[in-house]
PDB file of N, CA, C and O in Angstrom:
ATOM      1  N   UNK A   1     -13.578  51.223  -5.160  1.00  0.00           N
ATOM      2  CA  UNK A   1     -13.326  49.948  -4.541  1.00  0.00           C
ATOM      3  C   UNK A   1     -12.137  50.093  -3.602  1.00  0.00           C
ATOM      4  O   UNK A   1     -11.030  50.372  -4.063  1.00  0.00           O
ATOM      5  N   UNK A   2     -12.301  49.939  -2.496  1.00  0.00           N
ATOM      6  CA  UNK A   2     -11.514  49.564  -1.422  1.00  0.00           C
ATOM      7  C   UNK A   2     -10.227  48.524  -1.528  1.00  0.00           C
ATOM      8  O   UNK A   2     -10.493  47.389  -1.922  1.00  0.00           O
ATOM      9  N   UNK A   3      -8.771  48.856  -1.183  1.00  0.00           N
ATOM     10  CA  UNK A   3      -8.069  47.600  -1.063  1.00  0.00           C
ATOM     11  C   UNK A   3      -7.645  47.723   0.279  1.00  0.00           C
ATOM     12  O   UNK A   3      -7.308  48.652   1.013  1.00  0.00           O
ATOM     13  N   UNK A   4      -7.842  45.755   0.429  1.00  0.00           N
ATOM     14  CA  UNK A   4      -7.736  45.620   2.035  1.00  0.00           C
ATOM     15  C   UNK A   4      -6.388  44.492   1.780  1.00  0.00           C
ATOM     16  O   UNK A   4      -6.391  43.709   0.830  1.00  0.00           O
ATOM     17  N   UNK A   5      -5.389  44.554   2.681  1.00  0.00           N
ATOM     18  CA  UNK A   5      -4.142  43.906   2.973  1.00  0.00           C
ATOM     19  C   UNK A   5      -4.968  42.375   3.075  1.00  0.00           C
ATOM     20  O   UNK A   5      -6.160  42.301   3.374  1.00  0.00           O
ATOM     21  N   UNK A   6      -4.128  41.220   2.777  1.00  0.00           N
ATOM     22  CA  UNK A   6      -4.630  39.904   3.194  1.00  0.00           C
ATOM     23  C   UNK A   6      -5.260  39.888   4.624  1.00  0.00           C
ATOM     24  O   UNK A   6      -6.403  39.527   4.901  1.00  0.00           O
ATOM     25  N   UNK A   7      -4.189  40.401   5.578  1.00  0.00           N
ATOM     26  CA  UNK A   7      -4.529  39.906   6.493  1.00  0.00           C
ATOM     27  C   UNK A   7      -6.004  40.637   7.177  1.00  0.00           C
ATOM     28  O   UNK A   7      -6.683  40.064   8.029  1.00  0.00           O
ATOM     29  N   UNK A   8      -6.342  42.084   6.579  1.00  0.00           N
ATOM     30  CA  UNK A   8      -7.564  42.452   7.466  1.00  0.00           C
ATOM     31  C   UNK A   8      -8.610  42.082   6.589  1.00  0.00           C
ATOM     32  O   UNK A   8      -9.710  42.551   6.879  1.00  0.00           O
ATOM     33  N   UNK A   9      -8.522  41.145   5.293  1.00  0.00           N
ATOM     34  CA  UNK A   9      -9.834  40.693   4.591  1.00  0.00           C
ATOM     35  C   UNK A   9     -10.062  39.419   5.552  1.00  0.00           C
ATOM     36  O   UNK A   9     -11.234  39.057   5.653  1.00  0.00           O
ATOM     37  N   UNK A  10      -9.161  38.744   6.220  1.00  0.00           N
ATOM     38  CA  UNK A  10      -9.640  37.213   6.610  1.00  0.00           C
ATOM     39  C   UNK A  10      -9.929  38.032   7.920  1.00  0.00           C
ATOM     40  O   UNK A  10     -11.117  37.848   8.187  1.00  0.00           O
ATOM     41  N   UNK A  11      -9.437  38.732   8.708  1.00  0.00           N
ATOM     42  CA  UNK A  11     -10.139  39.291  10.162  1.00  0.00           C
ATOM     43  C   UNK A  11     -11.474  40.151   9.382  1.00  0.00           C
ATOM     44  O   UNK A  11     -12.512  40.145  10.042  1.00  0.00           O
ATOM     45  N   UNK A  12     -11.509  40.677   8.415  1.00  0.00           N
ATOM     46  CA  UNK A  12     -13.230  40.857   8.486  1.00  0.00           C
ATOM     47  C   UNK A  12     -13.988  39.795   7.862  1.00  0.00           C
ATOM     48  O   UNK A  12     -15.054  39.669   8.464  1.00  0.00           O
ATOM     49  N   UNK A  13     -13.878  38.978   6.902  1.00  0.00           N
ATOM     50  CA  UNK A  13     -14.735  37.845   6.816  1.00  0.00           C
ATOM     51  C   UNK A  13     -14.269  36.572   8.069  1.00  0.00           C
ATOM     52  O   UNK A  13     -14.656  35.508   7.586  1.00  0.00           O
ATOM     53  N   UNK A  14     -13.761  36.364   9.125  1.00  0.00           N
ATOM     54  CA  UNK A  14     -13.630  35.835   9.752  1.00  0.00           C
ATOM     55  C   UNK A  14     -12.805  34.567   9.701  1.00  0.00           C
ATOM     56  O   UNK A  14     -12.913  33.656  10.522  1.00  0.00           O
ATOM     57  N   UNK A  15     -11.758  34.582   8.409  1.00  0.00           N
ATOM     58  CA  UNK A  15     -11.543  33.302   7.779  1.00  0.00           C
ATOM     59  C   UNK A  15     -10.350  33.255   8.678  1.00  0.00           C
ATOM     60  O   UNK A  15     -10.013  34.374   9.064  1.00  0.00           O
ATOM     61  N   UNK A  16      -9.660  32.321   9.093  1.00  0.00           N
ATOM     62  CA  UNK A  16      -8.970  32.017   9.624  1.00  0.00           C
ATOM     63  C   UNK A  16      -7.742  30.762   9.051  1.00  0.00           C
ATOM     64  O   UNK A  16      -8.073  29.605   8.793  1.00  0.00           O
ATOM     65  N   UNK A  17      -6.476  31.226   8.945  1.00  0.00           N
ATOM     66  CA  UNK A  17      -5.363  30.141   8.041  1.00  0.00           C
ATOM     67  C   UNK A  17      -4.444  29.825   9.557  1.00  0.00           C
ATOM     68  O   UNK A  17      -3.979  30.406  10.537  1.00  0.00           O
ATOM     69  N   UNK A  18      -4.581  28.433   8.915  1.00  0.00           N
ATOM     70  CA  UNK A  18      -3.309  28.034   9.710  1.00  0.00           C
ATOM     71  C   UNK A  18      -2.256  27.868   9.062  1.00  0.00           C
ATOM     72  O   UNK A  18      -2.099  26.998   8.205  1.00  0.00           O
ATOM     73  N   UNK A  19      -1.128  28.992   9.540  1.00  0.00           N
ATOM     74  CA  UNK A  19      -0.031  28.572   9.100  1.00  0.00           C
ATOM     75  C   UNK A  19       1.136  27.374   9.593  1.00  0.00           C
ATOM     76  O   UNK A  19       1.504  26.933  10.682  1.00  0.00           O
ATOM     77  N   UNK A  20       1.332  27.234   8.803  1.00  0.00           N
ATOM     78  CA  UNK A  20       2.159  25.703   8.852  1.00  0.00           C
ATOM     79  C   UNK A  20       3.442  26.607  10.237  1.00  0.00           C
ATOM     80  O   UNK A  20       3.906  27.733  10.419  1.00  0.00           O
ATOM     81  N   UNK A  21       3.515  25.361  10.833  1.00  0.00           N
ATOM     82  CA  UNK A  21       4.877  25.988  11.913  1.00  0.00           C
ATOM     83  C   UNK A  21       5.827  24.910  11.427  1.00  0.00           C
ATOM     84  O   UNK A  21       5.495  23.726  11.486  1.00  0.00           O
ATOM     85  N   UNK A  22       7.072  25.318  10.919  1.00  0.00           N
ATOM     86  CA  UNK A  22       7.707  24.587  10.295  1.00  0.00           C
ATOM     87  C   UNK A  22       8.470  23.398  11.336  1.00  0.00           C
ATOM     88  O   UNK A  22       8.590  22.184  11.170  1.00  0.00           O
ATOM     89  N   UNK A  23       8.924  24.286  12.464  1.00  0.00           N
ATOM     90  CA  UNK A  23       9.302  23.215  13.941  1.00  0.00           C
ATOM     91  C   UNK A  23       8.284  22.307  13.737  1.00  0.00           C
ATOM     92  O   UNK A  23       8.457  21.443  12.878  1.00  0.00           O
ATOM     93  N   UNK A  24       7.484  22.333  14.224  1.00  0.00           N
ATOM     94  CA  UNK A  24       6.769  21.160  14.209  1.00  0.00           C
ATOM     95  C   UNK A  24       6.584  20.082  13.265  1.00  0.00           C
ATOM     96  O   UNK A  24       6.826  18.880  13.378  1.00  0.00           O
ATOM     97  N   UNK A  25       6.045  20.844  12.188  1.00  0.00           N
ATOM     98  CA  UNK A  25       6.809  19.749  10.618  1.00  0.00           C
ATOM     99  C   UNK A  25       7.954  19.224  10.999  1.00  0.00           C
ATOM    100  O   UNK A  25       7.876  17.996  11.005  1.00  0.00           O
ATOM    101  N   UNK A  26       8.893  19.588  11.291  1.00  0.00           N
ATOM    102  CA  UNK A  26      10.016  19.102  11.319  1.00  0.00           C
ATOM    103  C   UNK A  26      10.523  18.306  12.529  1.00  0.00           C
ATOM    104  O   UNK A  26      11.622  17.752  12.500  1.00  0.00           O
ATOM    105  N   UNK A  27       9.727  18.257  13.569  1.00  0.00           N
ATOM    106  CA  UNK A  27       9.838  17.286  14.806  1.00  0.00           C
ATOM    107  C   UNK A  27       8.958  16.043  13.899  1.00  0.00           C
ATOM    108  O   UNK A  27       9.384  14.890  13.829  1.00  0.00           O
ATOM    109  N   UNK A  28       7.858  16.429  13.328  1.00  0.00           N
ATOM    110  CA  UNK A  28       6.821  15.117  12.794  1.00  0.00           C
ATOM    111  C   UNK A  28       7.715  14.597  11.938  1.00  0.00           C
ATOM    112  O   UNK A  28       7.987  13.547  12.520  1.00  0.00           O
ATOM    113  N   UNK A  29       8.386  14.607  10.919  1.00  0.00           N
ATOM    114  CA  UNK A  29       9.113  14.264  10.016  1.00  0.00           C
ATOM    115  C   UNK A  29      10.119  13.658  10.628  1.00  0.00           C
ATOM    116  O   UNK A  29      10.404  12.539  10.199  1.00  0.00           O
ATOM    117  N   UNK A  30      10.815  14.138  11.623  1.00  0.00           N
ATOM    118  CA  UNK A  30      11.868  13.665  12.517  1.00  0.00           C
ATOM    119  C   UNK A  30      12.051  12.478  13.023  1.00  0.00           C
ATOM    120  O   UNK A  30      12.840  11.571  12.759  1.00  0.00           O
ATOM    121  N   UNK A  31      10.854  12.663  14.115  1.00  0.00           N
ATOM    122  CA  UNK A  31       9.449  11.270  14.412  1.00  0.00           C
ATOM    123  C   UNK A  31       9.685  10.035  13.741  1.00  0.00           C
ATOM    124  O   UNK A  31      10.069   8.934  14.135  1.00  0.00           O
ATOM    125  N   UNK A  32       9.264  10.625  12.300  1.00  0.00           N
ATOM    126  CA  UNK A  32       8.878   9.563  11.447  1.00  0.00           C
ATOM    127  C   UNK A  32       9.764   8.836  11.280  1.00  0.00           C
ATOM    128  O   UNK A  32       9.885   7.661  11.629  1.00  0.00           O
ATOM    129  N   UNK A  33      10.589   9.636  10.614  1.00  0.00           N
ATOM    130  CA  UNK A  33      12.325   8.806  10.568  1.00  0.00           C
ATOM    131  C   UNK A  33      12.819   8.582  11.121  1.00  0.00           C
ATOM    132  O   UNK A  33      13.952   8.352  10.697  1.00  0.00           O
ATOM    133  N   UNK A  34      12.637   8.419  12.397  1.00  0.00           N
ATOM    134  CA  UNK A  34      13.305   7.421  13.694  1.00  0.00           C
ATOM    135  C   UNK A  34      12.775   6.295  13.478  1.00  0.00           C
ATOM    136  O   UNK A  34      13.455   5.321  13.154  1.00  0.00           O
ATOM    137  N   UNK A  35      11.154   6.243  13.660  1.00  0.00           N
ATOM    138  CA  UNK A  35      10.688   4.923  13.525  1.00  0.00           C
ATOM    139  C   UNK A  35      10.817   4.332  12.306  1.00  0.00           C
ATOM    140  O   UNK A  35      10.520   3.137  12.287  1.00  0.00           O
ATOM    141  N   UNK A  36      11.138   4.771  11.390  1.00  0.00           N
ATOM    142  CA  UNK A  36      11.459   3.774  10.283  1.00  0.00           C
ATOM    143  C   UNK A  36      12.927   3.048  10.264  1.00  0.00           C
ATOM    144  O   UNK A  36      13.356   1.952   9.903  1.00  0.00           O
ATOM    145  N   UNK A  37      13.512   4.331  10.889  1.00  0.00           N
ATOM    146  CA  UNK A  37      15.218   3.406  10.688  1.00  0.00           C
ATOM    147  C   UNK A  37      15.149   2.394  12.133  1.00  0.00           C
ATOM    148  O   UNK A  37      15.896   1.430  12.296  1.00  0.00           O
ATOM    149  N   UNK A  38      14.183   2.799  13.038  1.00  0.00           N
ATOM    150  CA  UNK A  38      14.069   1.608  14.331  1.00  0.00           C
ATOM    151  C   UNK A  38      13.325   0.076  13.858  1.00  0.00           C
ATOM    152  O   UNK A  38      13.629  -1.015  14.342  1.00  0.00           O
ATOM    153  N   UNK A  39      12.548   0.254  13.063  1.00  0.00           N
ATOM    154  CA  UNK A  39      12.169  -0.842  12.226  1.00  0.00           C
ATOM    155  C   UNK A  39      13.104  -1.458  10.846  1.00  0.00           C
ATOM    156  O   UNK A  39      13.026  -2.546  10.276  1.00  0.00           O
ATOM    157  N   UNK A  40      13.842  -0.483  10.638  1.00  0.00           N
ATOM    158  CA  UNK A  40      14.507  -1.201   9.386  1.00  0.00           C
ATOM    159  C   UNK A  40      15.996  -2.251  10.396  1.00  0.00           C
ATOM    160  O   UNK A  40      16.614  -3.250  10.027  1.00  0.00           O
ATOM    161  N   UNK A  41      16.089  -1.521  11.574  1.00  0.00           N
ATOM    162  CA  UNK A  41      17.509  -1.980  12.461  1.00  0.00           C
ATOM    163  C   UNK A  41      16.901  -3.251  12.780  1.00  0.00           C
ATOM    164  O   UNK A  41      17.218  -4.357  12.343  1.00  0.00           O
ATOM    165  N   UNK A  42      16.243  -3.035  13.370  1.00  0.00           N
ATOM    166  CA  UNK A  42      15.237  -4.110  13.751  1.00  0.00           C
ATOM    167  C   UNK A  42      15.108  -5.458  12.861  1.00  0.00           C
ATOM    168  O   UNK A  42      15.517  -6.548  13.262  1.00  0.00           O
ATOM    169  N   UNK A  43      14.254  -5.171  11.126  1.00  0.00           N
ATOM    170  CA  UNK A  43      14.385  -5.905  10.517  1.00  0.00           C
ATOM    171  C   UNK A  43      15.985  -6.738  10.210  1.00  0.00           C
ATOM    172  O   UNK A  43      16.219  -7.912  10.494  1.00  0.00           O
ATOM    173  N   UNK A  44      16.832  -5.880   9.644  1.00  0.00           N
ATOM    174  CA  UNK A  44      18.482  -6.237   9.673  1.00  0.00           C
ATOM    175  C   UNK A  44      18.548  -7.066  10.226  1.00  0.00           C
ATOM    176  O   UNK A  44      18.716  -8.199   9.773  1.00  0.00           O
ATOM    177  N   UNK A  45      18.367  -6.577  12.100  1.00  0.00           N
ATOM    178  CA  UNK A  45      19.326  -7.493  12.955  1.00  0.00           C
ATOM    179  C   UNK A  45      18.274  -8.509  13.267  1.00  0.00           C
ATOM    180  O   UNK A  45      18.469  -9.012  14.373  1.00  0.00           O
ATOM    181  N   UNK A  46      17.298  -8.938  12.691  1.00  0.00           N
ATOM    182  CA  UNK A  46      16.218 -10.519  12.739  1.00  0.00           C
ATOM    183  C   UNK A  46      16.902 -11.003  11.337  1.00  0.00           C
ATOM    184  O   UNK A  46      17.215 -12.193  11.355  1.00  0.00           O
ATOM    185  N   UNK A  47      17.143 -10.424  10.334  1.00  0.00           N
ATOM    186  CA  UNK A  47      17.652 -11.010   9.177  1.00  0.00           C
ATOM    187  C   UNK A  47      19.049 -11.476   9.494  1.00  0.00           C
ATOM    188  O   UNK A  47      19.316 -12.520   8.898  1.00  0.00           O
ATOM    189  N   UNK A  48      20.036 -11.007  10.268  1.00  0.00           N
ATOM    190  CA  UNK A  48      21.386 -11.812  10.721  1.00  0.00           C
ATOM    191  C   UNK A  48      21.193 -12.791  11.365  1.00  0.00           C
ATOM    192  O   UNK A  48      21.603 -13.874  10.946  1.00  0.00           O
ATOM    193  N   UNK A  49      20.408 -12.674  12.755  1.00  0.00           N
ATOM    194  CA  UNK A  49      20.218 -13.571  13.790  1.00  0.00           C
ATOM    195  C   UNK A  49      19.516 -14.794  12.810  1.00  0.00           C
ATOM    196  O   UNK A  49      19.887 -15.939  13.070  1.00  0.00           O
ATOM    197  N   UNK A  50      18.745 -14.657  11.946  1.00  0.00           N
ATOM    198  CA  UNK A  50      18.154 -15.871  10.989  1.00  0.00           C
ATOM    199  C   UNK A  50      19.229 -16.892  10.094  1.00  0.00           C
ATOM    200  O   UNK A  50      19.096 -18.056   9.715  1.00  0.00           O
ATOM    201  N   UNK A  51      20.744 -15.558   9.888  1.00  0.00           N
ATOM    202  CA  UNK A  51      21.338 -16.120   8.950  1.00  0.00           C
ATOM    203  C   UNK A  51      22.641 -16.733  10.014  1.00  0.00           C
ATOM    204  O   UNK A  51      23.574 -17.394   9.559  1.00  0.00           O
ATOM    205  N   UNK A  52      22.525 -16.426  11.292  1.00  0.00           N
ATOM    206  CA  UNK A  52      23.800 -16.629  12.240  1.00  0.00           C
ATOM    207  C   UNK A  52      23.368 -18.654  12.435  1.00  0.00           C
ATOM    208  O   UNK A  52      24.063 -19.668  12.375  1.00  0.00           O
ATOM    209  N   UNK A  53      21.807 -18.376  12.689  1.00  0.00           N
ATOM    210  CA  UNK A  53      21.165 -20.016  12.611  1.00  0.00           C
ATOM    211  C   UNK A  53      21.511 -20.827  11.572  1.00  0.00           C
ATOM    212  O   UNK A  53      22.112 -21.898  11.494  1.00  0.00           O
ATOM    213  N   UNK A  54      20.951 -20.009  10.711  1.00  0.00           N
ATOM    214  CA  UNK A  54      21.184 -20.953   9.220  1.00  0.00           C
ATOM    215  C   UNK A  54      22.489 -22.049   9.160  1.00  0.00           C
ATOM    216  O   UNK A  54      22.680 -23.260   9.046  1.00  0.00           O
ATOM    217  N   UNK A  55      23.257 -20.772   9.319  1.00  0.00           N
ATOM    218  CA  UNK A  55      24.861 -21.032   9.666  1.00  0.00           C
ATOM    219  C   UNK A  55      25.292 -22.231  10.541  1.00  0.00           C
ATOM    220  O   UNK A  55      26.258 -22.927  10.230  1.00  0.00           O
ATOM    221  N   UNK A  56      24.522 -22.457  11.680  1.00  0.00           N
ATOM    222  CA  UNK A  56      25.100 -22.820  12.798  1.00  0.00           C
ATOM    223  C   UNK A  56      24.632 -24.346  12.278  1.00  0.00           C
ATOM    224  O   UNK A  56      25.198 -25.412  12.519  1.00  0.00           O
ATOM    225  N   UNK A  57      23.427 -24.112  11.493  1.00  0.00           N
ATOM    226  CA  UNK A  57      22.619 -25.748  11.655  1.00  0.00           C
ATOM    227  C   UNK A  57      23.001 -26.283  10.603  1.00  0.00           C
ATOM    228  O   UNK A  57      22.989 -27.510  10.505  1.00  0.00           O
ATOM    229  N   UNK A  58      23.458 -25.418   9.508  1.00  0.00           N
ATOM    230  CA  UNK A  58      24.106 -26.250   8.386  1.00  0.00           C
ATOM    231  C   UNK A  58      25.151 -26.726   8.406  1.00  0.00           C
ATOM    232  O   UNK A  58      25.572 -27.487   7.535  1.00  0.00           O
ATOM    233  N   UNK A  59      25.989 -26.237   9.766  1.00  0.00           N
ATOM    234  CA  UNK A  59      27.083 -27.093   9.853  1.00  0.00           C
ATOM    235  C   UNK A  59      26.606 -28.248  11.127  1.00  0.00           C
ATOM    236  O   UNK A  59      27.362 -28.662  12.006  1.00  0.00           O
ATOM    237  N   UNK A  60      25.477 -28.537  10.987  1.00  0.00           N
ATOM    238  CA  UNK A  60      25.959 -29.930  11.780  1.00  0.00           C
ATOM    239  C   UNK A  60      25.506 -31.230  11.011  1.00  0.00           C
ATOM    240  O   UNK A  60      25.279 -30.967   9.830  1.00  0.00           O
ATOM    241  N   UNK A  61      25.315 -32.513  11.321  1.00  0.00           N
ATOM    242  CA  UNK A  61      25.390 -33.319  10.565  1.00  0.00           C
ATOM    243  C   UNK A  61      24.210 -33.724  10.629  1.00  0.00           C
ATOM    244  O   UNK A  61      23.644 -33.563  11.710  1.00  0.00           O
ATOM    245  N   UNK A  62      23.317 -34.491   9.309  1.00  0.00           N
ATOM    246  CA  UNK A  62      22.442 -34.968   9.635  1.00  0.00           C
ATOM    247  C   UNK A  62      22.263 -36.055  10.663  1.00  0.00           C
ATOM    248  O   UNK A  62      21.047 -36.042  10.857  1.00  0.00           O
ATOM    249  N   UNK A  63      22.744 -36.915  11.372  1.00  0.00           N
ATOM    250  CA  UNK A  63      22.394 -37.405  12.395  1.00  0.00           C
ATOM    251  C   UNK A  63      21.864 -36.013  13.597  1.00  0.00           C
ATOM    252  O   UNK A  63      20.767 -36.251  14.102  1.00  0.00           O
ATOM    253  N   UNK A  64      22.292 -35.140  13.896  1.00  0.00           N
ATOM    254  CA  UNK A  64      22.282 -33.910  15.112  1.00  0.00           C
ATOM    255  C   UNK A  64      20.981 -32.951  14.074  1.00  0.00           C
ATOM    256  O   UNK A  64      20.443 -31.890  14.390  1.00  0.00           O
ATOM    257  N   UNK A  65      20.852 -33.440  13.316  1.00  0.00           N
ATOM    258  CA  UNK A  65      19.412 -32.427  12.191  1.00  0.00           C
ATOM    259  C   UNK A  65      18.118 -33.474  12.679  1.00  0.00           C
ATOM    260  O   UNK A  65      16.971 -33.079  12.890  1.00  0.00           O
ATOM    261  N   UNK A  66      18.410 -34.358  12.756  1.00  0.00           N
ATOM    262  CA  UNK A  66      17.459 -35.661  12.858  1.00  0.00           C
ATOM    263  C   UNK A  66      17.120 -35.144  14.551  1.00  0.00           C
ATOM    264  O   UNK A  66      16.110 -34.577  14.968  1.00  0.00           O
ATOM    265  N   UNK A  67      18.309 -35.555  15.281  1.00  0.00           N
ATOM    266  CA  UNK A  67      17.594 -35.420  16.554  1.00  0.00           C
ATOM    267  C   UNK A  67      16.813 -33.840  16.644  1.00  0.00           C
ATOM    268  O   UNK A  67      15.685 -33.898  17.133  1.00  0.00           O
ATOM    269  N   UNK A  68      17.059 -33.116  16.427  1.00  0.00           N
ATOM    270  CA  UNK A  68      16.124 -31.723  16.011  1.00  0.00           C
ATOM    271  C   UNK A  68      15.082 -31.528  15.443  1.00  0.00           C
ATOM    272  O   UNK A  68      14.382 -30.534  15.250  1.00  0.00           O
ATOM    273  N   UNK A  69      14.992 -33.264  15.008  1.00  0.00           N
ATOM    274  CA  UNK A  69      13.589 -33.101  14.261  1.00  0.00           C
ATOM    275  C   UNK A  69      13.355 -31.611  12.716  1.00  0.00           C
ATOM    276  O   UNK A  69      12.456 -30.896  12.273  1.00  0.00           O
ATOM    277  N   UNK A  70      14.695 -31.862  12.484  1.00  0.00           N
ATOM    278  CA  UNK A  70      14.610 -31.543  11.058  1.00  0.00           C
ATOM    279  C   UNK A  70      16.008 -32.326   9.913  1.00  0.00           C
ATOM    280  O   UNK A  70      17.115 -32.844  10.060  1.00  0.00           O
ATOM    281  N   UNK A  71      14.806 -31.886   8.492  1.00  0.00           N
ATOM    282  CA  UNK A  71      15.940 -32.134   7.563  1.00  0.00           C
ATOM    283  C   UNK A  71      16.471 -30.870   7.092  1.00  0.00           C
ATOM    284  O   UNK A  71      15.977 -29.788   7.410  1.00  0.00           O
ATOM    285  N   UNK A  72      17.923 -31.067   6.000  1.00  0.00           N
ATOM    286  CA  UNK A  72      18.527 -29.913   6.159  1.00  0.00           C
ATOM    287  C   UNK A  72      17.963 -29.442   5.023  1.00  0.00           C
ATOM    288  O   UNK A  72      18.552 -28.431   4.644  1.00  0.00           O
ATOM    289  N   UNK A  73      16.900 -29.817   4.199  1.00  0.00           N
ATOM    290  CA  UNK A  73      16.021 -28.644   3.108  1.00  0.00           C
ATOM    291  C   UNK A  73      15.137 -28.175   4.372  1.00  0.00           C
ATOM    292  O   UNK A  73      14.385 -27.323   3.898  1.00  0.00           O
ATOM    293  N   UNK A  74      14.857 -28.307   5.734  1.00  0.00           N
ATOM    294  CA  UNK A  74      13.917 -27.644   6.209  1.00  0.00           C
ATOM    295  C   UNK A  74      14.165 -26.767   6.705  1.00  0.00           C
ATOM    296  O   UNK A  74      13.222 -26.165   7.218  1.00  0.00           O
ATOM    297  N   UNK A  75      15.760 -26.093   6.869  1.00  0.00           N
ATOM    298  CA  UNK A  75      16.469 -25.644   8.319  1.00  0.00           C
ATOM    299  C   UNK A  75      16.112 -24.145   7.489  1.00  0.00           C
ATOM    300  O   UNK A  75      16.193 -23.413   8.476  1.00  0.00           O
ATOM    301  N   UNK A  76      15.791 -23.250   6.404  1.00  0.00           N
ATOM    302  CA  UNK A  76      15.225 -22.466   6.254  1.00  0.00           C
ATOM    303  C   UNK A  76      14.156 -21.758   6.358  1.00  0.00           C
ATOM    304  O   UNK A  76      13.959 -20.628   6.804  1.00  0.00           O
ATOM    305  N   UNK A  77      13.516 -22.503   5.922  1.00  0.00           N
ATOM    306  CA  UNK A  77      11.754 -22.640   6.068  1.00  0.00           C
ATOM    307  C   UNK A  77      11.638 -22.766   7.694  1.00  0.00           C
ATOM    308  O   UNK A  77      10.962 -21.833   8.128  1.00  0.00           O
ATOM    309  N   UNK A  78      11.966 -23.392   8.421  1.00  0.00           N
ATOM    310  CA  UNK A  78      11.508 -23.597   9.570  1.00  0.00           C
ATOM    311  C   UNK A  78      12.072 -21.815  10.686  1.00  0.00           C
ATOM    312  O   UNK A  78      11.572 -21.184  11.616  1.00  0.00           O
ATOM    313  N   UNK A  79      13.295 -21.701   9.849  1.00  0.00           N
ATOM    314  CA  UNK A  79      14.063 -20.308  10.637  1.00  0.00           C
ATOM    315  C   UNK A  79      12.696 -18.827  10.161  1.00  0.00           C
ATOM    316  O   UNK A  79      12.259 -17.935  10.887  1.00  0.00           O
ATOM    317  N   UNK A  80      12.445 -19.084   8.967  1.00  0.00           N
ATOM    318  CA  UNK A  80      11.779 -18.238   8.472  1.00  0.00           C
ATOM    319  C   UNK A  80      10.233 -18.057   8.805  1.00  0.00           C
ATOM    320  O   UNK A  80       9.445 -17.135   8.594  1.00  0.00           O
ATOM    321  N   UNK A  81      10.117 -19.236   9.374  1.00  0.00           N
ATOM    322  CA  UNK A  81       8.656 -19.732   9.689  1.00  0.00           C
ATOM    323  C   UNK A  81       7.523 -19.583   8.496  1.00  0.00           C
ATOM    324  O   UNK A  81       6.421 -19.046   8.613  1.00  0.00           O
ATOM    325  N   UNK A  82       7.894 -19.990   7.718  1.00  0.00           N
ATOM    326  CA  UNK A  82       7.059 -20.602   6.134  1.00  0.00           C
ATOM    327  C   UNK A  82       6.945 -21.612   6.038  1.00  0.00           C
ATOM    328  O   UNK A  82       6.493 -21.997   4.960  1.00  0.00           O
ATOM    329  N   UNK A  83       7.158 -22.275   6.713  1.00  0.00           N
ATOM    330  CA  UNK A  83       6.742 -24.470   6.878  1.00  0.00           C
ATOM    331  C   UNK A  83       6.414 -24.122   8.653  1.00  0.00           C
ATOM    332  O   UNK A  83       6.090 -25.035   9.412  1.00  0.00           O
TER     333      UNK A  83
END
């Protein structure tokens, strides 16, 4: 019985491996984790700007809530857009 090295058994049965190129893994992975921390910044800074409102409308009075056409149990729900 014959021994053949890995690599000239897959060049005579024709099999062919792709080896992983790790650069590239590692640009895809890279990739990835940009866009997640660009979506998590993202989320954050809509979650301040929601709470900078909150802020702003709970300090005014209900007469200035009224002309806004809200009450002040709504001034959440309405920032959040769930009512």
């Amino acid at each position: 019985m014959e021994m053949h090295s890995r690599q000239s058994l897959y060049e005579i049965h024709g099999i062919s491996i792709e080896r992983r190129r790790p650069r590239l893994v590692a640009r895809l992975l890279t990739a990835r984790i940009a866009v997640f921390m660009t979506k998590v910044k993202r989320t954050i800074e809509a979650e301040l700007a929601i709470r900078r409102a909150m802020t702003e409308l709970a300090e005014m009075d209900d007469h200035m809530l009224r002309d806004l056409g809200l009450h002040r149990s709504d001034i959440e729900g309405r920032l959040r857009g769930s009512e």
